[in-house]
VODO-196559 format. One record per residue (C-alpha): residue number from 1; residue in three letters; x, y, z. Coordinates in nm, 4 decimals, decimal comma. Example, Ala and Ser with C-alpha at 12.3 -4.5 7.8 and 13.67 -1.06 7.14 Angstrom:
2
+------+------+----------+----------+----------+
: resi : resn :       xx :       yy :       zz :
+------+------+----------+----------+----------+
:    1 :  ala :   1,2300 :  -0,4500 :   0,7800 :
:    2 :  ser :   1,3670 :  -0,1060 :   0,7140 :
+------+------+----------+----------+----------+
This chain:
368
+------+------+----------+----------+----------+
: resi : resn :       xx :       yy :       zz :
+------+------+----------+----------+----------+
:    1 :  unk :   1,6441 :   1,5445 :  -2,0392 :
:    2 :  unk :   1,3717 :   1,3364 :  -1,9426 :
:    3 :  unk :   1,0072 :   1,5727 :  -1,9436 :
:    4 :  unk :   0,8977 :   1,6390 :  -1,5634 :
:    5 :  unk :   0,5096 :   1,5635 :  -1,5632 :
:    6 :  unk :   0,3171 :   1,8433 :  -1,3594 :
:    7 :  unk :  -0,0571 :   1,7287 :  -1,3129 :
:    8 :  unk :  -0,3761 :   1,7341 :  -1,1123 :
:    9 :  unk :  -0,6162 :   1,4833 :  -1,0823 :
:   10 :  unk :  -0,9799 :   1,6520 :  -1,1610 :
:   11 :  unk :  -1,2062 :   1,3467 :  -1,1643 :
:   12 :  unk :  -1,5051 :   1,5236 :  -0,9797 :
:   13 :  unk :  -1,4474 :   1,8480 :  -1,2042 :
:   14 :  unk :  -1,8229 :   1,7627 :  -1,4050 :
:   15 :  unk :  -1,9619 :   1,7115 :  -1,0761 :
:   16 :  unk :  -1,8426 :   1,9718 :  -0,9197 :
:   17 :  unk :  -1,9155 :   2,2315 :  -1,1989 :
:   18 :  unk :  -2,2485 :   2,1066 :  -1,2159 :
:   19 :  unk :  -2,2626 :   2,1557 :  -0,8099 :
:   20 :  unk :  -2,1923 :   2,5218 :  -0,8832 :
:   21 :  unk :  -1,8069 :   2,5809 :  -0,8159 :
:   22 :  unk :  -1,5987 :   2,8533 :  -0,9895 :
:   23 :  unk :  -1,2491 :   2,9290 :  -0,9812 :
:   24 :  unk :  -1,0993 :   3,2734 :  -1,0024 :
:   25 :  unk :  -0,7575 :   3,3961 :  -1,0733 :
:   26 :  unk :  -0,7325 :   3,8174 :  -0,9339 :
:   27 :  unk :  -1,0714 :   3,7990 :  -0,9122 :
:   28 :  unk :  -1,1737 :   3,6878 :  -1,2692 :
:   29 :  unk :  -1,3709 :   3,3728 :  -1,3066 :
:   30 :  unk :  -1,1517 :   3,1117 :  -1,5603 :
:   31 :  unk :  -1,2191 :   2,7434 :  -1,6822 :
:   32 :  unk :  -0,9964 :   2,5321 :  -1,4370 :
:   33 :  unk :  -0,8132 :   2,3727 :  -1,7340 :
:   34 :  unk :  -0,6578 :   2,7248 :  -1,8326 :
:   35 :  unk :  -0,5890 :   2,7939 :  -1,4625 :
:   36 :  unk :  -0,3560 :   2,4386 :  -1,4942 :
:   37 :  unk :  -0,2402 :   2,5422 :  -1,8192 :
:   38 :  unk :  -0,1284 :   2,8622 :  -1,7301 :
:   39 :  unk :   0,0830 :   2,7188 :  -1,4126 :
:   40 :  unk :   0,2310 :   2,4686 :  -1,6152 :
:   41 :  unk :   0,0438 :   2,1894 :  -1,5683 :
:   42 :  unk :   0,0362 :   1,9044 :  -1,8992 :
:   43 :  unk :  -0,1456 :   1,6022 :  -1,7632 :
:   44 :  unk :  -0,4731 :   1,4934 :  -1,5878 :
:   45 :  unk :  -0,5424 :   1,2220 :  -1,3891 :
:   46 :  unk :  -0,8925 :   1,0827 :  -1,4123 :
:   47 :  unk :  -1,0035 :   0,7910 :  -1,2209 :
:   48 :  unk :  -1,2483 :   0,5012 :  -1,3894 :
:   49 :  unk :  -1,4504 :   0,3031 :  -1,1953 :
:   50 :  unk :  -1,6370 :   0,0032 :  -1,3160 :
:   51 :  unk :  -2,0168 :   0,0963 :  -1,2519 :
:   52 :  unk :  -2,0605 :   0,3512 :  -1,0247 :
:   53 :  unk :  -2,4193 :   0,3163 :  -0,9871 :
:   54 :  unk :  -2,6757 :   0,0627 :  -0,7600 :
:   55 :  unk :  -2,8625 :  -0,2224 :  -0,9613 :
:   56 :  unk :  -3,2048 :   0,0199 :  -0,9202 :
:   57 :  unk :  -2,9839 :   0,3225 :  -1,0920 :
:   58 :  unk :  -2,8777 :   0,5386 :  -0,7700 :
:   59 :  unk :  -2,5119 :   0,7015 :  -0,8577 :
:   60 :  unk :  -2,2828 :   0,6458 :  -0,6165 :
:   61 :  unk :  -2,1562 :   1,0256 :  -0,6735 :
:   62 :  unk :  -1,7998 :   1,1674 :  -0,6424 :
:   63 :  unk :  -1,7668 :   1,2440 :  -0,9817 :
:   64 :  unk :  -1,9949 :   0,8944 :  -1,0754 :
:   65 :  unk :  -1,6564 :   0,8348 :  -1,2713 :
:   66 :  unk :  -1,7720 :   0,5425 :  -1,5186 :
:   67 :  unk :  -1,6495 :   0,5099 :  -1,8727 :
:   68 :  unk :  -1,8962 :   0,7636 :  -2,0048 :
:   69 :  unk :  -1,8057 :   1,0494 :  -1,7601 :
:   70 :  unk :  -1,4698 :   0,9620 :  -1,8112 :
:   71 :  unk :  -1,5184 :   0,9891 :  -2,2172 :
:   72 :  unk :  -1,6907 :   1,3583 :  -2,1419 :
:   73 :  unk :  -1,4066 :   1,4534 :  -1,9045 :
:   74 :  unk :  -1,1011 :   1,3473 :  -2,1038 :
:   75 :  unk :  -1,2456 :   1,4947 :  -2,4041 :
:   76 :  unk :  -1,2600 :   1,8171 :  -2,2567 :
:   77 :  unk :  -0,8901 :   1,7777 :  -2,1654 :
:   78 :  unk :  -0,8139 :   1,6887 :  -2,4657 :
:   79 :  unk :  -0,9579 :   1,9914 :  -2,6376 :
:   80 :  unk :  -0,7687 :   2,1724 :  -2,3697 :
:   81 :  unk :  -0,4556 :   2,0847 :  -2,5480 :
:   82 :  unk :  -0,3561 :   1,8338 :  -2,2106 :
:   83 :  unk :  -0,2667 :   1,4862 :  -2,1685 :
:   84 :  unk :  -0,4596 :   1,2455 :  -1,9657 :
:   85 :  unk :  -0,3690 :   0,9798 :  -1,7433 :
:   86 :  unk :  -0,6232 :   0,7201 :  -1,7001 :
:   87 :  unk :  -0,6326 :   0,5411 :  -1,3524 :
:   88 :  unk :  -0,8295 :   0,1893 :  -1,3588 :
:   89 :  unk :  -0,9754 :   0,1197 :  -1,0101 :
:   90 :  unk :  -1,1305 :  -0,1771 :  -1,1219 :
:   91 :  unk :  -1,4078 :  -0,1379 :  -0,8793 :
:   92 :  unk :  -1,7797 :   0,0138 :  -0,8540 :
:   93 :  unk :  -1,6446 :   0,2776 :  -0,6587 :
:   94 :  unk :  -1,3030 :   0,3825 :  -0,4338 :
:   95 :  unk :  -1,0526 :   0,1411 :  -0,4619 :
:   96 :  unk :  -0,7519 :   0,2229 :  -0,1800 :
:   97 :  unk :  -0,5807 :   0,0593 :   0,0845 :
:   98 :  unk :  -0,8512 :   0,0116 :   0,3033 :
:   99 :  unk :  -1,1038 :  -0,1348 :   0,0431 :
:  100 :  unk :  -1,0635 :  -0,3236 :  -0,2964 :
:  101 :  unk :  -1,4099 :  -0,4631 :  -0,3693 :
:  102 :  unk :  -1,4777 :  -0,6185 :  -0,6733 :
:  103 :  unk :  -1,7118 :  -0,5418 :  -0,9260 :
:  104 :  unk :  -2,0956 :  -0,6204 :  -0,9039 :
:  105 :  unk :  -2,0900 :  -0,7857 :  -1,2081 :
:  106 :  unk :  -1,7633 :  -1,0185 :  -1,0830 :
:  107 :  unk :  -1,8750 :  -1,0832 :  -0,7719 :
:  108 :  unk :  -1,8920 :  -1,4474 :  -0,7969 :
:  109 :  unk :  -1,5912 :  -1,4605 :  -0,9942 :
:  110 :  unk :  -1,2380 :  -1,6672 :  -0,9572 :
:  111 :  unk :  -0,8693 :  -1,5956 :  -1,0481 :
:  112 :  unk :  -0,8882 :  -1,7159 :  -1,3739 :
:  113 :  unk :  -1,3050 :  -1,5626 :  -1,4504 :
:  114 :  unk :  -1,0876 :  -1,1934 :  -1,3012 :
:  115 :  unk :  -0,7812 :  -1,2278 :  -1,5048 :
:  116 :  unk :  -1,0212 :  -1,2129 :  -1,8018 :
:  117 :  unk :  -1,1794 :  -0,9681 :  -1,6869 :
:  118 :  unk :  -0,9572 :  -0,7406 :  -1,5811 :
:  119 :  unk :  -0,8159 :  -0,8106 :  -1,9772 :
:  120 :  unk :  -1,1424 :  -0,7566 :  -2,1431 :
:  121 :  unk :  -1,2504 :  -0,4282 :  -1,9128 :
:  122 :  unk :  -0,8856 :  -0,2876 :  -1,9812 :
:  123 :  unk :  -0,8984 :  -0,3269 :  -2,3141 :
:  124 :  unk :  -1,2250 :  -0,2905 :  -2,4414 :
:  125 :  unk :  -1,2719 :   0,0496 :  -2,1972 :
:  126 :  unk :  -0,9057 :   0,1767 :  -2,3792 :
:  127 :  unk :  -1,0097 :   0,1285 :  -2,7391 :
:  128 :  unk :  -1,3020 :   0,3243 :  -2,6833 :
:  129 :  unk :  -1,1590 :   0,5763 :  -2,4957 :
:  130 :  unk :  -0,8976 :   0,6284 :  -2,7974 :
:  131 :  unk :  -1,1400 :   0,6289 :  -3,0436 :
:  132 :  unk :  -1,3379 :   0,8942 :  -2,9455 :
:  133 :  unk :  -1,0101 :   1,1011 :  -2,9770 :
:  134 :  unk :  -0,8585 :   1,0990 :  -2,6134 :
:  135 :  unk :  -0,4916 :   1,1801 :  -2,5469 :
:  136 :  unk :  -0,3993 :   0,9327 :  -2,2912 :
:  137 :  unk :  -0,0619 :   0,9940 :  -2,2251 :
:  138 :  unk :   0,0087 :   0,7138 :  -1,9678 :
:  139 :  unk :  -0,2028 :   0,4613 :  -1,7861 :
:  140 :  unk :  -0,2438 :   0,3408 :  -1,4421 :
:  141 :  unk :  -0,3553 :  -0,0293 :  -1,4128 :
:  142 :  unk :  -0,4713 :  -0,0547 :  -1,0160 :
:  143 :  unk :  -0,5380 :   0,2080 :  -0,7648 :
:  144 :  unk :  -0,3476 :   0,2230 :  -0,4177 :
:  145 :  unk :  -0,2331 :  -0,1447 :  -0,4687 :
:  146 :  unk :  -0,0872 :  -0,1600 :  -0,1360 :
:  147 :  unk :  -0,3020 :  -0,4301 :  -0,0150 :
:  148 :  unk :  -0,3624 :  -0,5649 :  -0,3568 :
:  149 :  unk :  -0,6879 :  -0,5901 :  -0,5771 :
:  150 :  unk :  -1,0303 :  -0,7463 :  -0,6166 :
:  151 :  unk :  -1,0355 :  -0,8954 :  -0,2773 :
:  152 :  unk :  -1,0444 :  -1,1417 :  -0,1541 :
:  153 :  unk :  -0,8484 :  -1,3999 :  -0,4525 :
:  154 :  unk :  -0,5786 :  -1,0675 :  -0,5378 :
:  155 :  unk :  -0,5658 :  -0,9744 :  -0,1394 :
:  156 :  unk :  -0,2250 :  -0,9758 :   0,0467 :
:  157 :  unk :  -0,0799 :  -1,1901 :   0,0686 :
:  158 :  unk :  -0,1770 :  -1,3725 :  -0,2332 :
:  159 :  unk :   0,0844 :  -1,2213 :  -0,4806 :
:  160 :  unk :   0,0731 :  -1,4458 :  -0,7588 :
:  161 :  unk :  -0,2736 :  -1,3453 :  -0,8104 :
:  162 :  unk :  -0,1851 :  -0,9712 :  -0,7792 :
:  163 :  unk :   0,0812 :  -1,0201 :  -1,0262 :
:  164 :  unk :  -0,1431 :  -1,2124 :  -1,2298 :
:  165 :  unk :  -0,4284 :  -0,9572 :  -1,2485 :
:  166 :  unk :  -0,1979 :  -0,6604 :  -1,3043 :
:  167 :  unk :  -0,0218 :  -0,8384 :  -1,5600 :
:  168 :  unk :  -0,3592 :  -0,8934 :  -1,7335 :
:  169 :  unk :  -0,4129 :  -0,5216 :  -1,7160 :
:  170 :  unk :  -0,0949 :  -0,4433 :  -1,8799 :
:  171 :  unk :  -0,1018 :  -0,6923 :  -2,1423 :
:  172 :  unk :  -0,4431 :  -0,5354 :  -2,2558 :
:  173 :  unk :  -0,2735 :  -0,2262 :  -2,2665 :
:  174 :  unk :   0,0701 :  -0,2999 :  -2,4464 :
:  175 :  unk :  -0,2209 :  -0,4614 :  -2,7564 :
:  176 :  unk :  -0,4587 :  -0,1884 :  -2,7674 :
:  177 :  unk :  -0,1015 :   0,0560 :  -2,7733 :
:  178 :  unk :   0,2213 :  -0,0314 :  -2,7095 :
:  179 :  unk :   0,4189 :   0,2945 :  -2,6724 :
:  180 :  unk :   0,1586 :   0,4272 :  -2,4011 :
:  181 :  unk :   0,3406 :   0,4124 :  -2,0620 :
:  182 :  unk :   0,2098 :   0,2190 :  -1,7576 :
:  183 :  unk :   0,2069 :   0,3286 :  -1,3905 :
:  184 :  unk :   0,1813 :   0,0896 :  -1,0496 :
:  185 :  unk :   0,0883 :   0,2677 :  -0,7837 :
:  186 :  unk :   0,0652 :   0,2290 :  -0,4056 :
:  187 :  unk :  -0,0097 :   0,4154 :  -0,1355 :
:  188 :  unk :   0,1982 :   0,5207 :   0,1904 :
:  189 :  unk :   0,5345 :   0,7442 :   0,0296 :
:  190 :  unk :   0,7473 :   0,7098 :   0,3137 :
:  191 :  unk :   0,7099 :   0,3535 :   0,3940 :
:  192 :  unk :   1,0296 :   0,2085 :   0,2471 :
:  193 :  unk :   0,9814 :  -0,1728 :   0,3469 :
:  194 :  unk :   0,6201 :  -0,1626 :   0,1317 :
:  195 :  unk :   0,7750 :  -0,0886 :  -0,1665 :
:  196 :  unk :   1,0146 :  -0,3285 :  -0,0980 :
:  197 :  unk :   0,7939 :  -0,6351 :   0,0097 :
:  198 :  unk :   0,5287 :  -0,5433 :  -0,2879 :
:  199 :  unk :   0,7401 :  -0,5038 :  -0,5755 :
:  200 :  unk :   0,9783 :  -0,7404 :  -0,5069 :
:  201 :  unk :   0,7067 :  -1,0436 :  -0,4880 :
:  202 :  unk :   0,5361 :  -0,8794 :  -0,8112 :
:  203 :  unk :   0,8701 :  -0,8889 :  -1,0016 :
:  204 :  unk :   0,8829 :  -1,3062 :  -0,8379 :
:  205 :  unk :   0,5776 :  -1,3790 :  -0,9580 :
:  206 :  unk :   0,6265 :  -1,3210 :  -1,2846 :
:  207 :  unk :   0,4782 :  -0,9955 :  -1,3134 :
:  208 :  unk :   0,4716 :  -0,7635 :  -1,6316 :
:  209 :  unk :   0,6802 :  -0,4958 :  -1,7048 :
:  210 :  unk :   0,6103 :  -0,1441 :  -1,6577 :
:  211 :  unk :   0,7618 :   0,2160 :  -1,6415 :
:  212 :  unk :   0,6680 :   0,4507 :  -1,3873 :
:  213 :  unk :   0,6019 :   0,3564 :  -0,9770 :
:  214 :  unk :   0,3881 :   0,5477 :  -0,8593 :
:  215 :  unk :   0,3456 :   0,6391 :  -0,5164 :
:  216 :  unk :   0,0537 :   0,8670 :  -0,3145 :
:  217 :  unk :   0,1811 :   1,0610 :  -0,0342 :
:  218 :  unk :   0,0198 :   1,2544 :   0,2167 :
:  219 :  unk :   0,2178 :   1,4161 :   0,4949 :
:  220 :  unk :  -0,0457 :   1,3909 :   0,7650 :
:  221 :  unk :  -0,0811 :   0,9683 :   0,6746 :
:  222 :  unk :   0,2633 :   0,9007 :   0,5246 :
:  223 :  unk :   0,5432 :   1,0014 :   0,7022 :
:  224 :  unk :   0,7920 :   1,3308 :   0,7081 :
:  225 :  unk :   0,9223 :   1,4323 :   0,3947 :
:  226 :  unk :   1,2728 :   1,3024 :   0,4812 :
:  227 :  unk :   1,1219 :   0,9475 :   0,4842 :
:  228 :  unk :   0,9524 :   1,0012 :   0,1120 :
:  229 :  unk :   1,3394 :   1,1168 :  -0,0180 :
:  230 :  unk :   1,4656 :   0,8027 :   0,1497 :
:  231 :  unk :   1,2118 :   0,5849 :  -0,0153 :
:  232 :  unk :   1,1824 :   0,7161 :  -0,3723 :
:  233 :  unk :   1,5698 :   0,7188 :  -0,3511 :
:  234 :  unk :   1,6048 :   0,3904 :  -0,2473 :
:  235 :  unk :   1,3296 :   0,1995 :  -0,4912 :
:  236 :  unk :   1,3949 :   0,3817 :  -0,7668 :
:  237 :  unk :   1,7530 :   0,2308 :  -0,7410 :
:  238 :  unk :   1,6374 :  -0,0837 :  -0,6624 :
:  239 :  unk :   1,4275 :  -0,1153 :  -0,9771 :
:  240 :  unk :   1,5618 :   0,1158 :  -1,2119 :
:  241 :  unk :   1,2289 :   0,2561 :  -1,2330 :
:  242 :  unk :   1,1016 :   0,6188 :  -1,2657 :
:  243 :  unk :   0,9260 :   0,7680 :  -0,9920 :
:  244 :  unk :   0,5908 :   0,9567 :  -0,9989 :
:  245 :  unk :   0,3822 :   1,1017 :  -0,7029 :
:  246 :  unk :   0,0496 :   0,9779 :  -0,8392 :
:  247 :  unk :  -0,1696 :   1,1473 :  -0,5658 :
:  248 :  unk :  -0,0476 :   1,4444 :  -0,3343 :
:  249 :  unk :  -0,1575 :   1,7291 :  -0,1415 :
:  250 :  unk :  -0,1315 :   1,9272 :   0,1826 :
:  251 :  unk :  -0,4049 :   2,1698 :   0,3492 :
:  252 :  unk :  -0,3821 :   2,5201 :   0,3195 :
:  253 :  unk :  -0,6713 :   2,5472 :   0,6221 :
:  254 :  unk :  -0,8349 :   2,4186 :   0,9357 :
:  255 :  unk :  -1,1380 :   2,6388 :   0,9259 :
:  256 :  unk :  -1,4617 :   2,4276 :   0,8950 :
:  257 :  unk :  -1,6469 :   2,4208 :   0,5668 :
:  258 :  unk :  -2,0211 :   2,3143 :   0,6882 :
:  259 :  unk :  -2,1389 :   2,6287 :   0,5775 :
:  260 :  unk :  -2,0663 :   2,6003 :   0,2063 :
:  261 :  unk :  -2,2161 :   2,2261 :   0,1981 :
:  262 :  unk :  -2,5626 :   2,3496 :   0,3641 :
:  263 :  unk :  -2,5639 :   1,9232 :   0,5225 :
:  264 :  unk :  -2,6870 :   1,9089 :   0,8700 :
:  265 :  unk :  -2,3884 :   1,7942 :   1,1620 :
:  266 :  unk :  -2,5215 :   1,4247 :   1,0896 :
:  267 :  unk :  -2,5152 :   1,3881 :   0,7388 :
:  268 :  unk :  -2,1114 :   1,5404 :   0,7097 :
:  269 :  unk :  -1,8041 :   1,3569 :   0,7615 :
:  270 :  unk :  -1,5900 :   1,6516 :   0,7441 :
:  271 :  unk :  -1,2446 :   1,6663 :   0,6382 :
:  272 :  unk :  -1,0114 :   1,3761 :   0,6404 :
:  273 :  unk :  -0,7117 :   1,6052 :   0,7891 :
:  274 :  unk :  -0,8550 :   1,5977 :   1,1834 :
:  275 :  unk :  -0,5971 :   1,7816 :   1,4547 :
:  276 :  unk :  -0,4821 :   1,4058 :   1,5407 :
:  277 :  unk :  -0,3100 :   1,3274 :   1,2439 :
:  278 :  unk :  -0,1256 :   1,6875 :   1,2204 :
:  279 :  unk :   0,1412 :   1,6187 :   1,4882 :
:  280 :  unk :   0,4165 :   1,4911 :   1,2376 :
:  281 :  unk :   0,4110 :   1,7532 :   0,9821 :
:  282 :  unk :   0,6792 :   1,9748 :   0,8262 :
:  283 :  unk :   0,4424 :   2,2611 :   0,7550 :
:  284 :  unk :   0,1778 :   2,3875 :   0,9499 :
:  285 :  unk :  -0,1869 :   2,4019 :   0,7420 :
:  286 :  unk :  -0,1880 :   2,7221 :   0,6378 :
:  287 :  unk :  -0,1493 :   2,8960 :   0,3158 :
:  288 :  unk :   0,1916 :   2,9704 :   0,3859 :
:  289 :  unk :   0,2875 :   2,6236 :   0,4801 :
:  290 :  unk :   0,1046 :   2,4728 :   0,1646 :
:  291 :  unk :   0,3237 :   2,6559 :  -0,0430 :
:  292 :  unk :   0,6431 :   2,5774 :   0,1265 :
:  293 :  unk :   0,5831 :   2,2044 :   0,1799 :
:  294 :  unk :   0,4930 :   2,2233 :  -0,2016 :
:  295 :  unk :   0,8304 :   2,3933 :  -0,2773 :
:  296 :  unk :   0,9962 :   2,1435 :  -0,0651 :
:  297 :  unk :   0,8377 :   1,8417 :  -0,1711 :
:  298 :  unk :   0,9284 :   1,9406 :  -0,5621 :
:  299 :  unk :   1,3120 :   2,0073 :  -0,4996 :
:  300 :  unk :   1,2664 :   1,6722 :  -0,3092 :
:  301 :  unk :   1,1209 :   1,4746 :  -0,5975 :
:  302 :  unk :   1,3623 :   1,6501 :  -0,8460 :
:  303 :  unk :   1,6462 :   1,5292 :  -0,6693 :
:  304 :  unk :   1,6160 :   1,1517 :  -0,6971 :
:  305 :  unk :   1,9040 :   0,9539 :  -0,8823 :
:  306 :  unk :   1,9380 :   0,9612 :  -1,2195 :
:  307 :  unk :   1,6652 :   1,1831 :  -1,2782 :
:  308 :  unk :   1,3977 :   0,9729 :  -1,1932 :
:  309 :  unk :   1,1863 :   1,1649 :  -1,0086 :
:  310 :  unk :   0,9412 :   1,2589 :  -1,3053 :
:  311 :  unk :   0,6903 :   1,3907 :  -1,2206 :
:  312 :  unk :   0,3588 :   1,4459 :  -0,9747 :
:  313 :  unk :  -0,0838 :   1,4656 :  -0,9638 :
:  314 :  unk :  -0,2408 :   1,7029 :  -0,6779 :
:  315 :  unk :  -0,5177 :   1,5253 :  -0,5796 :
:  316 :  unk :  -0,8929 :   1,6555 :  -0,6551 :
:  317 :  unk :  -0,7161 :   2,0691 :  -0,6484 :
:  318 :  unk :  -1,0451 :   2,1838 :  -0,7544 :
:  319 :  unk :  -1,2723 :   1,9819 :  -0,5103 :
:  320 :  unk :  -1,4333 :   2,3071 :  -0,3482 :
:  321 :  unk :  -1,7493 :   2,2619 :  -0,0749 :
:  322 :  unk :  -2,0784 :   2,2592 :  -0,2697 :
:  323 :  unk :  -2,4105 :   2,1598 :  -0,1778 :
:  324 :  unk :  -2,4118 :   1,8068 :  -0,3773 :
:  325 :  unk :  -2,0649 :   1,7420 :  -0,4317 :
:  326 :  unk :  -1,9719 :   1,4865 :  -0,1835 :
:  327 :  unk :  -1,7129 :   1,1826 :  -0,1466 :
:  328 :  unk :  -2,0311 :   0,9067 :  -0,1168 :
:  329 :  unk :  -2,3688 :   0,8545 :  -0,1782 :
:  330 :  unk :  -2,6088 :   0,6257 :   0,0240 :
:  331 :  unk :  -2,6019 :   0,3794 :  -0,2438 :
:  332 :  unk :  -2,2266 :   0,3892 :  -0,2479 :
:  333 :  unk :  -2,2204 :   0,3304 :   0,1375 :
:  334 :  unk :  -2,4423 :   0,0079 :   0,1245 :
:  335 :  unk :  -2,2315 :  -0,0916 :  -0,1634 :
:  336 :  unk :  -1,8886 :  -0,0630 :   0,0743 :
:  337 :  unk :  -2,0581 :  -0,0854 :   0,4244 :
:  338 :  unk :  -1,9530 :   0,1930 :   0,5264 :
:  339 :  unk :  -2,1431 :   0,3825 :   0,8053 :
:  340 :  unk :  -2,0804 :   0,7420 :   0,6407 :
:  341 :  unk :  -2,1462 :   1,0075 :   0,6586 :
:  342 :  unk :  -2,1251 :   1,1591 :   0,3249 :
:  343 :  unk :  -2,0091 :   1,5208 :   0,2485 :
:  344 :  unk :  -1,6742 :   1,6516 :   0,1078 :
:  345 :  unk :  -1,3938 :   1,5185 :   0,2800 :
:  346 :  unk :  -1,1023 :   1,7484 :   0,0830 :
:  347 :  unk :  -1,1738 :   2,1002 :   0,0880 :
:  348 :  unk :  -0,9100 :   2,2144 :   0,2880 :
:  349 :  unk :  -0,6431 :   1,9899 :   0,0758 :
:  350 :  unk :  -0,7696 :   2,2023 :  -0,2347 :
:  351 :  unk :  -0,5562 :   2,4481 :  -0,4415 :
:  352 :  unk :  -0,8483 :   2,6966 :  -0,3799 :
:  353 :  unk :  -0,9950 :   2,8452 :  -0,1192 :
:  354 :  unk :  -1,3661 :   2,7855 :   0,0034 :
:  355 :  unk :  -1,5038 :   3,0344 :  -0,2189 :
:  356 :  unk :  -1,3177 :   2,9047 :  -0,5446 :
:  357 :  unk :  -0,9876 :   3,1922 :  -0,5310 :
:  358 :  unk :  -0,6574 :   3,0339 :  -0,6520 :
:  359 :  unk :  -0,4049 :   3,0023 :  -0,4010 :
:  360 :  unk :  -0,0483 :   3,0962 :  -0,3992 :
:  361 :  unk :   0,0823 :   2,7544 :  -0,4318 :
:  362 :  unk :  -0,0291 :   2,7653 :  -0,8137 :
:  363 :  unk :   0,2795 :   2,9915 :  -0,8453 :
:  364 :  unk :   0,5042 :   2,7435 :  -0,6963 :
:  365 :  unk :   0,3666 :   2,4322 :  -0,9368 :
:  366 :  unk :   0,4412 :   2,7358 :  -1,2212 :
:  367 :  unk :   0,8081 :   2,7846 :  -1,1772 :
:  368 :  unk :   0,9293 :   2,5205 :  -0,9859 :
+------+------+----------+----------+----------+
């Protein structure tokens, strides 16, 4: 019986500590890690970015996630008695559908200059992430590859470069250490002919072998529920590949959180889950309907052929509003062009409420 991977990616959890959230079970104030421990949770997910920082120092915030806050983070996991999965963006900051912008410090870079690099960042960040005692249980080379990687050379459609950088990635990996699993991941569950069109040039072109796909779905972006079963049914036929839900979540809310971030109307973005994009659900937002879309969406994932589903990460659980803790900087906005605002943009996707409580969904992730 293959092991079903519960997990919850925490990557802002020093920032937001240091921010000033708590988390309470019945009213008693616990570390987060034994809150997932307790409700069965084994892995974490904890992104990397290249350097999250401006070339005059200013962090780029949202968990500034570069090798040595990753190091601090997946130690602590460690010592928690969890496994980690390590997600490579290779960017400065986000790396997702919508934006895959190269390092800084490749900027000026070709295919061949970013094949090497991708192999020497891998790598050299893995070795010293093992050696200062990490558990890393399984490794994710790329972040939302939908629309491929260090634009514009690995951009669709140009999937012999995508191939070629991933590949690079994994090969890194398989030397450093061979038995660690790899995941792909895109974005967009419940889009079927993605999968399809992505995979099947990367397997074309040549591209290494891995073990897990892993997709991120969202029920107010992605589709129903009915069209993730189709699609994790159907590709994980296709490719004889396991299937994990590498990012997840539903709101629980759609009560404003300005309060708690003390930001002034121009300076917050608020969160990502406006009334527009709620049309299409299965569940309404509410506590109730987090925890049955989360029962749901586990029998779901459990019931793919041949036991692939393995396995799922609720995105940022912990990410609670505090003054601070926010999903960009001004440095990281001029480094994406993004207008902003800033502010925390997943509070009401969170598997606590505003004030840090646990919410009933916890018992779902426990038994289910």
């Amino acid at each position: 019986m293959k092991k079903f991977i519960k997990g919850m990616d925490l990557s802002t959890l020093l920032e937001n500590e240091r921010c000033g959230a708590k988390y309470y079970v019945d009213g008693k104030e616990r570390d987060i890690l034994d809150i997932c421990k307790d409700n069965g949770v084994d892995t974490i997910r904890l992104r990397l970015w290249n350097d999250p920082s401006s070339e005059s120092g200013e962090a780029y915030g949202a968990g500034n996630n570069d090798l040595d806050v990753t190091i601090e983070t997946a130690k602590r996991v460690t010592a928690a008695g969890l496994g980690v999965l390590l997600n490579f963006h290779y960017s400065d900051f986000w790396a997702d559908p919508g934006k895959q912008i190269k390092p800084k410090a490749w900027k000026k870079y070709g295919v061949e200059e970013l094949k090497e690099a991708v192999y020497d960042f891998t790598k050299d960040s893995l070795i010293k992430i093992l050696n200062a005692g990490v558990n890393v249980t399984m490794v994710q080379v790329g972040n939302e590859l939908s629309n491929g990687l260090l634009w514009p050379e690995g951009q669709v459609p140009e999937y012999a470069n995508i191939a070629a950088f991933v590949s690079a990635g994994i090969k890194a990996c398989r030397e450093v250490r061979a038995d660690i699993p790899i995941m792909i991941h895109l974005d967009n569950g419940g889009n079927n002919e993605l999968y399809r069109r992505w995979f099947d040039n990367y397997f074309a072109n040549g591209g290494e072998n891995f073990e897990y796909i892993g997709m991120s779905y969202y029920p107010f972006w992605h589709g129903n529920l009915e069209a993730l079963s189709a699609n994790m049914r159907d590709i994980a036929l296709r490719y004889h590949k396991d299937i994990i839900i590498a990012e997840v979540s539903m709101g629980y809310t759609l009560e404003d959180y300005a309060s708690y971030e003390e930001l002034s109307p121009e300076e917050r973005k608020g969160y990502a889950t406006k009334e527009k994009v709620l049309g299409g659900l299965d569940y309404p937002m509410t506590v109730q309907g987090q925890s049955d879309f989360t029962e749901d969406f586990l029998r779901r994932l459990k019931a793919v052929p041949e036991n692939r589903g393995c396995g799922f990460f609720w995105w940022e659980p912990a990410w609670i509003p505090r003054p601070g803790s926010g999903w960009a900087t001004p440095a990281s906005l001029e480094y994406m062009g993004d207008p902003g605002p800033c502010g925390n943009e997943w509070a009401n996707q969170a598997l606590f409420d505003y004030d840090g409580n646990a919410l009933p969904t916890w018992e779902i992730i426990k038994n289910n």
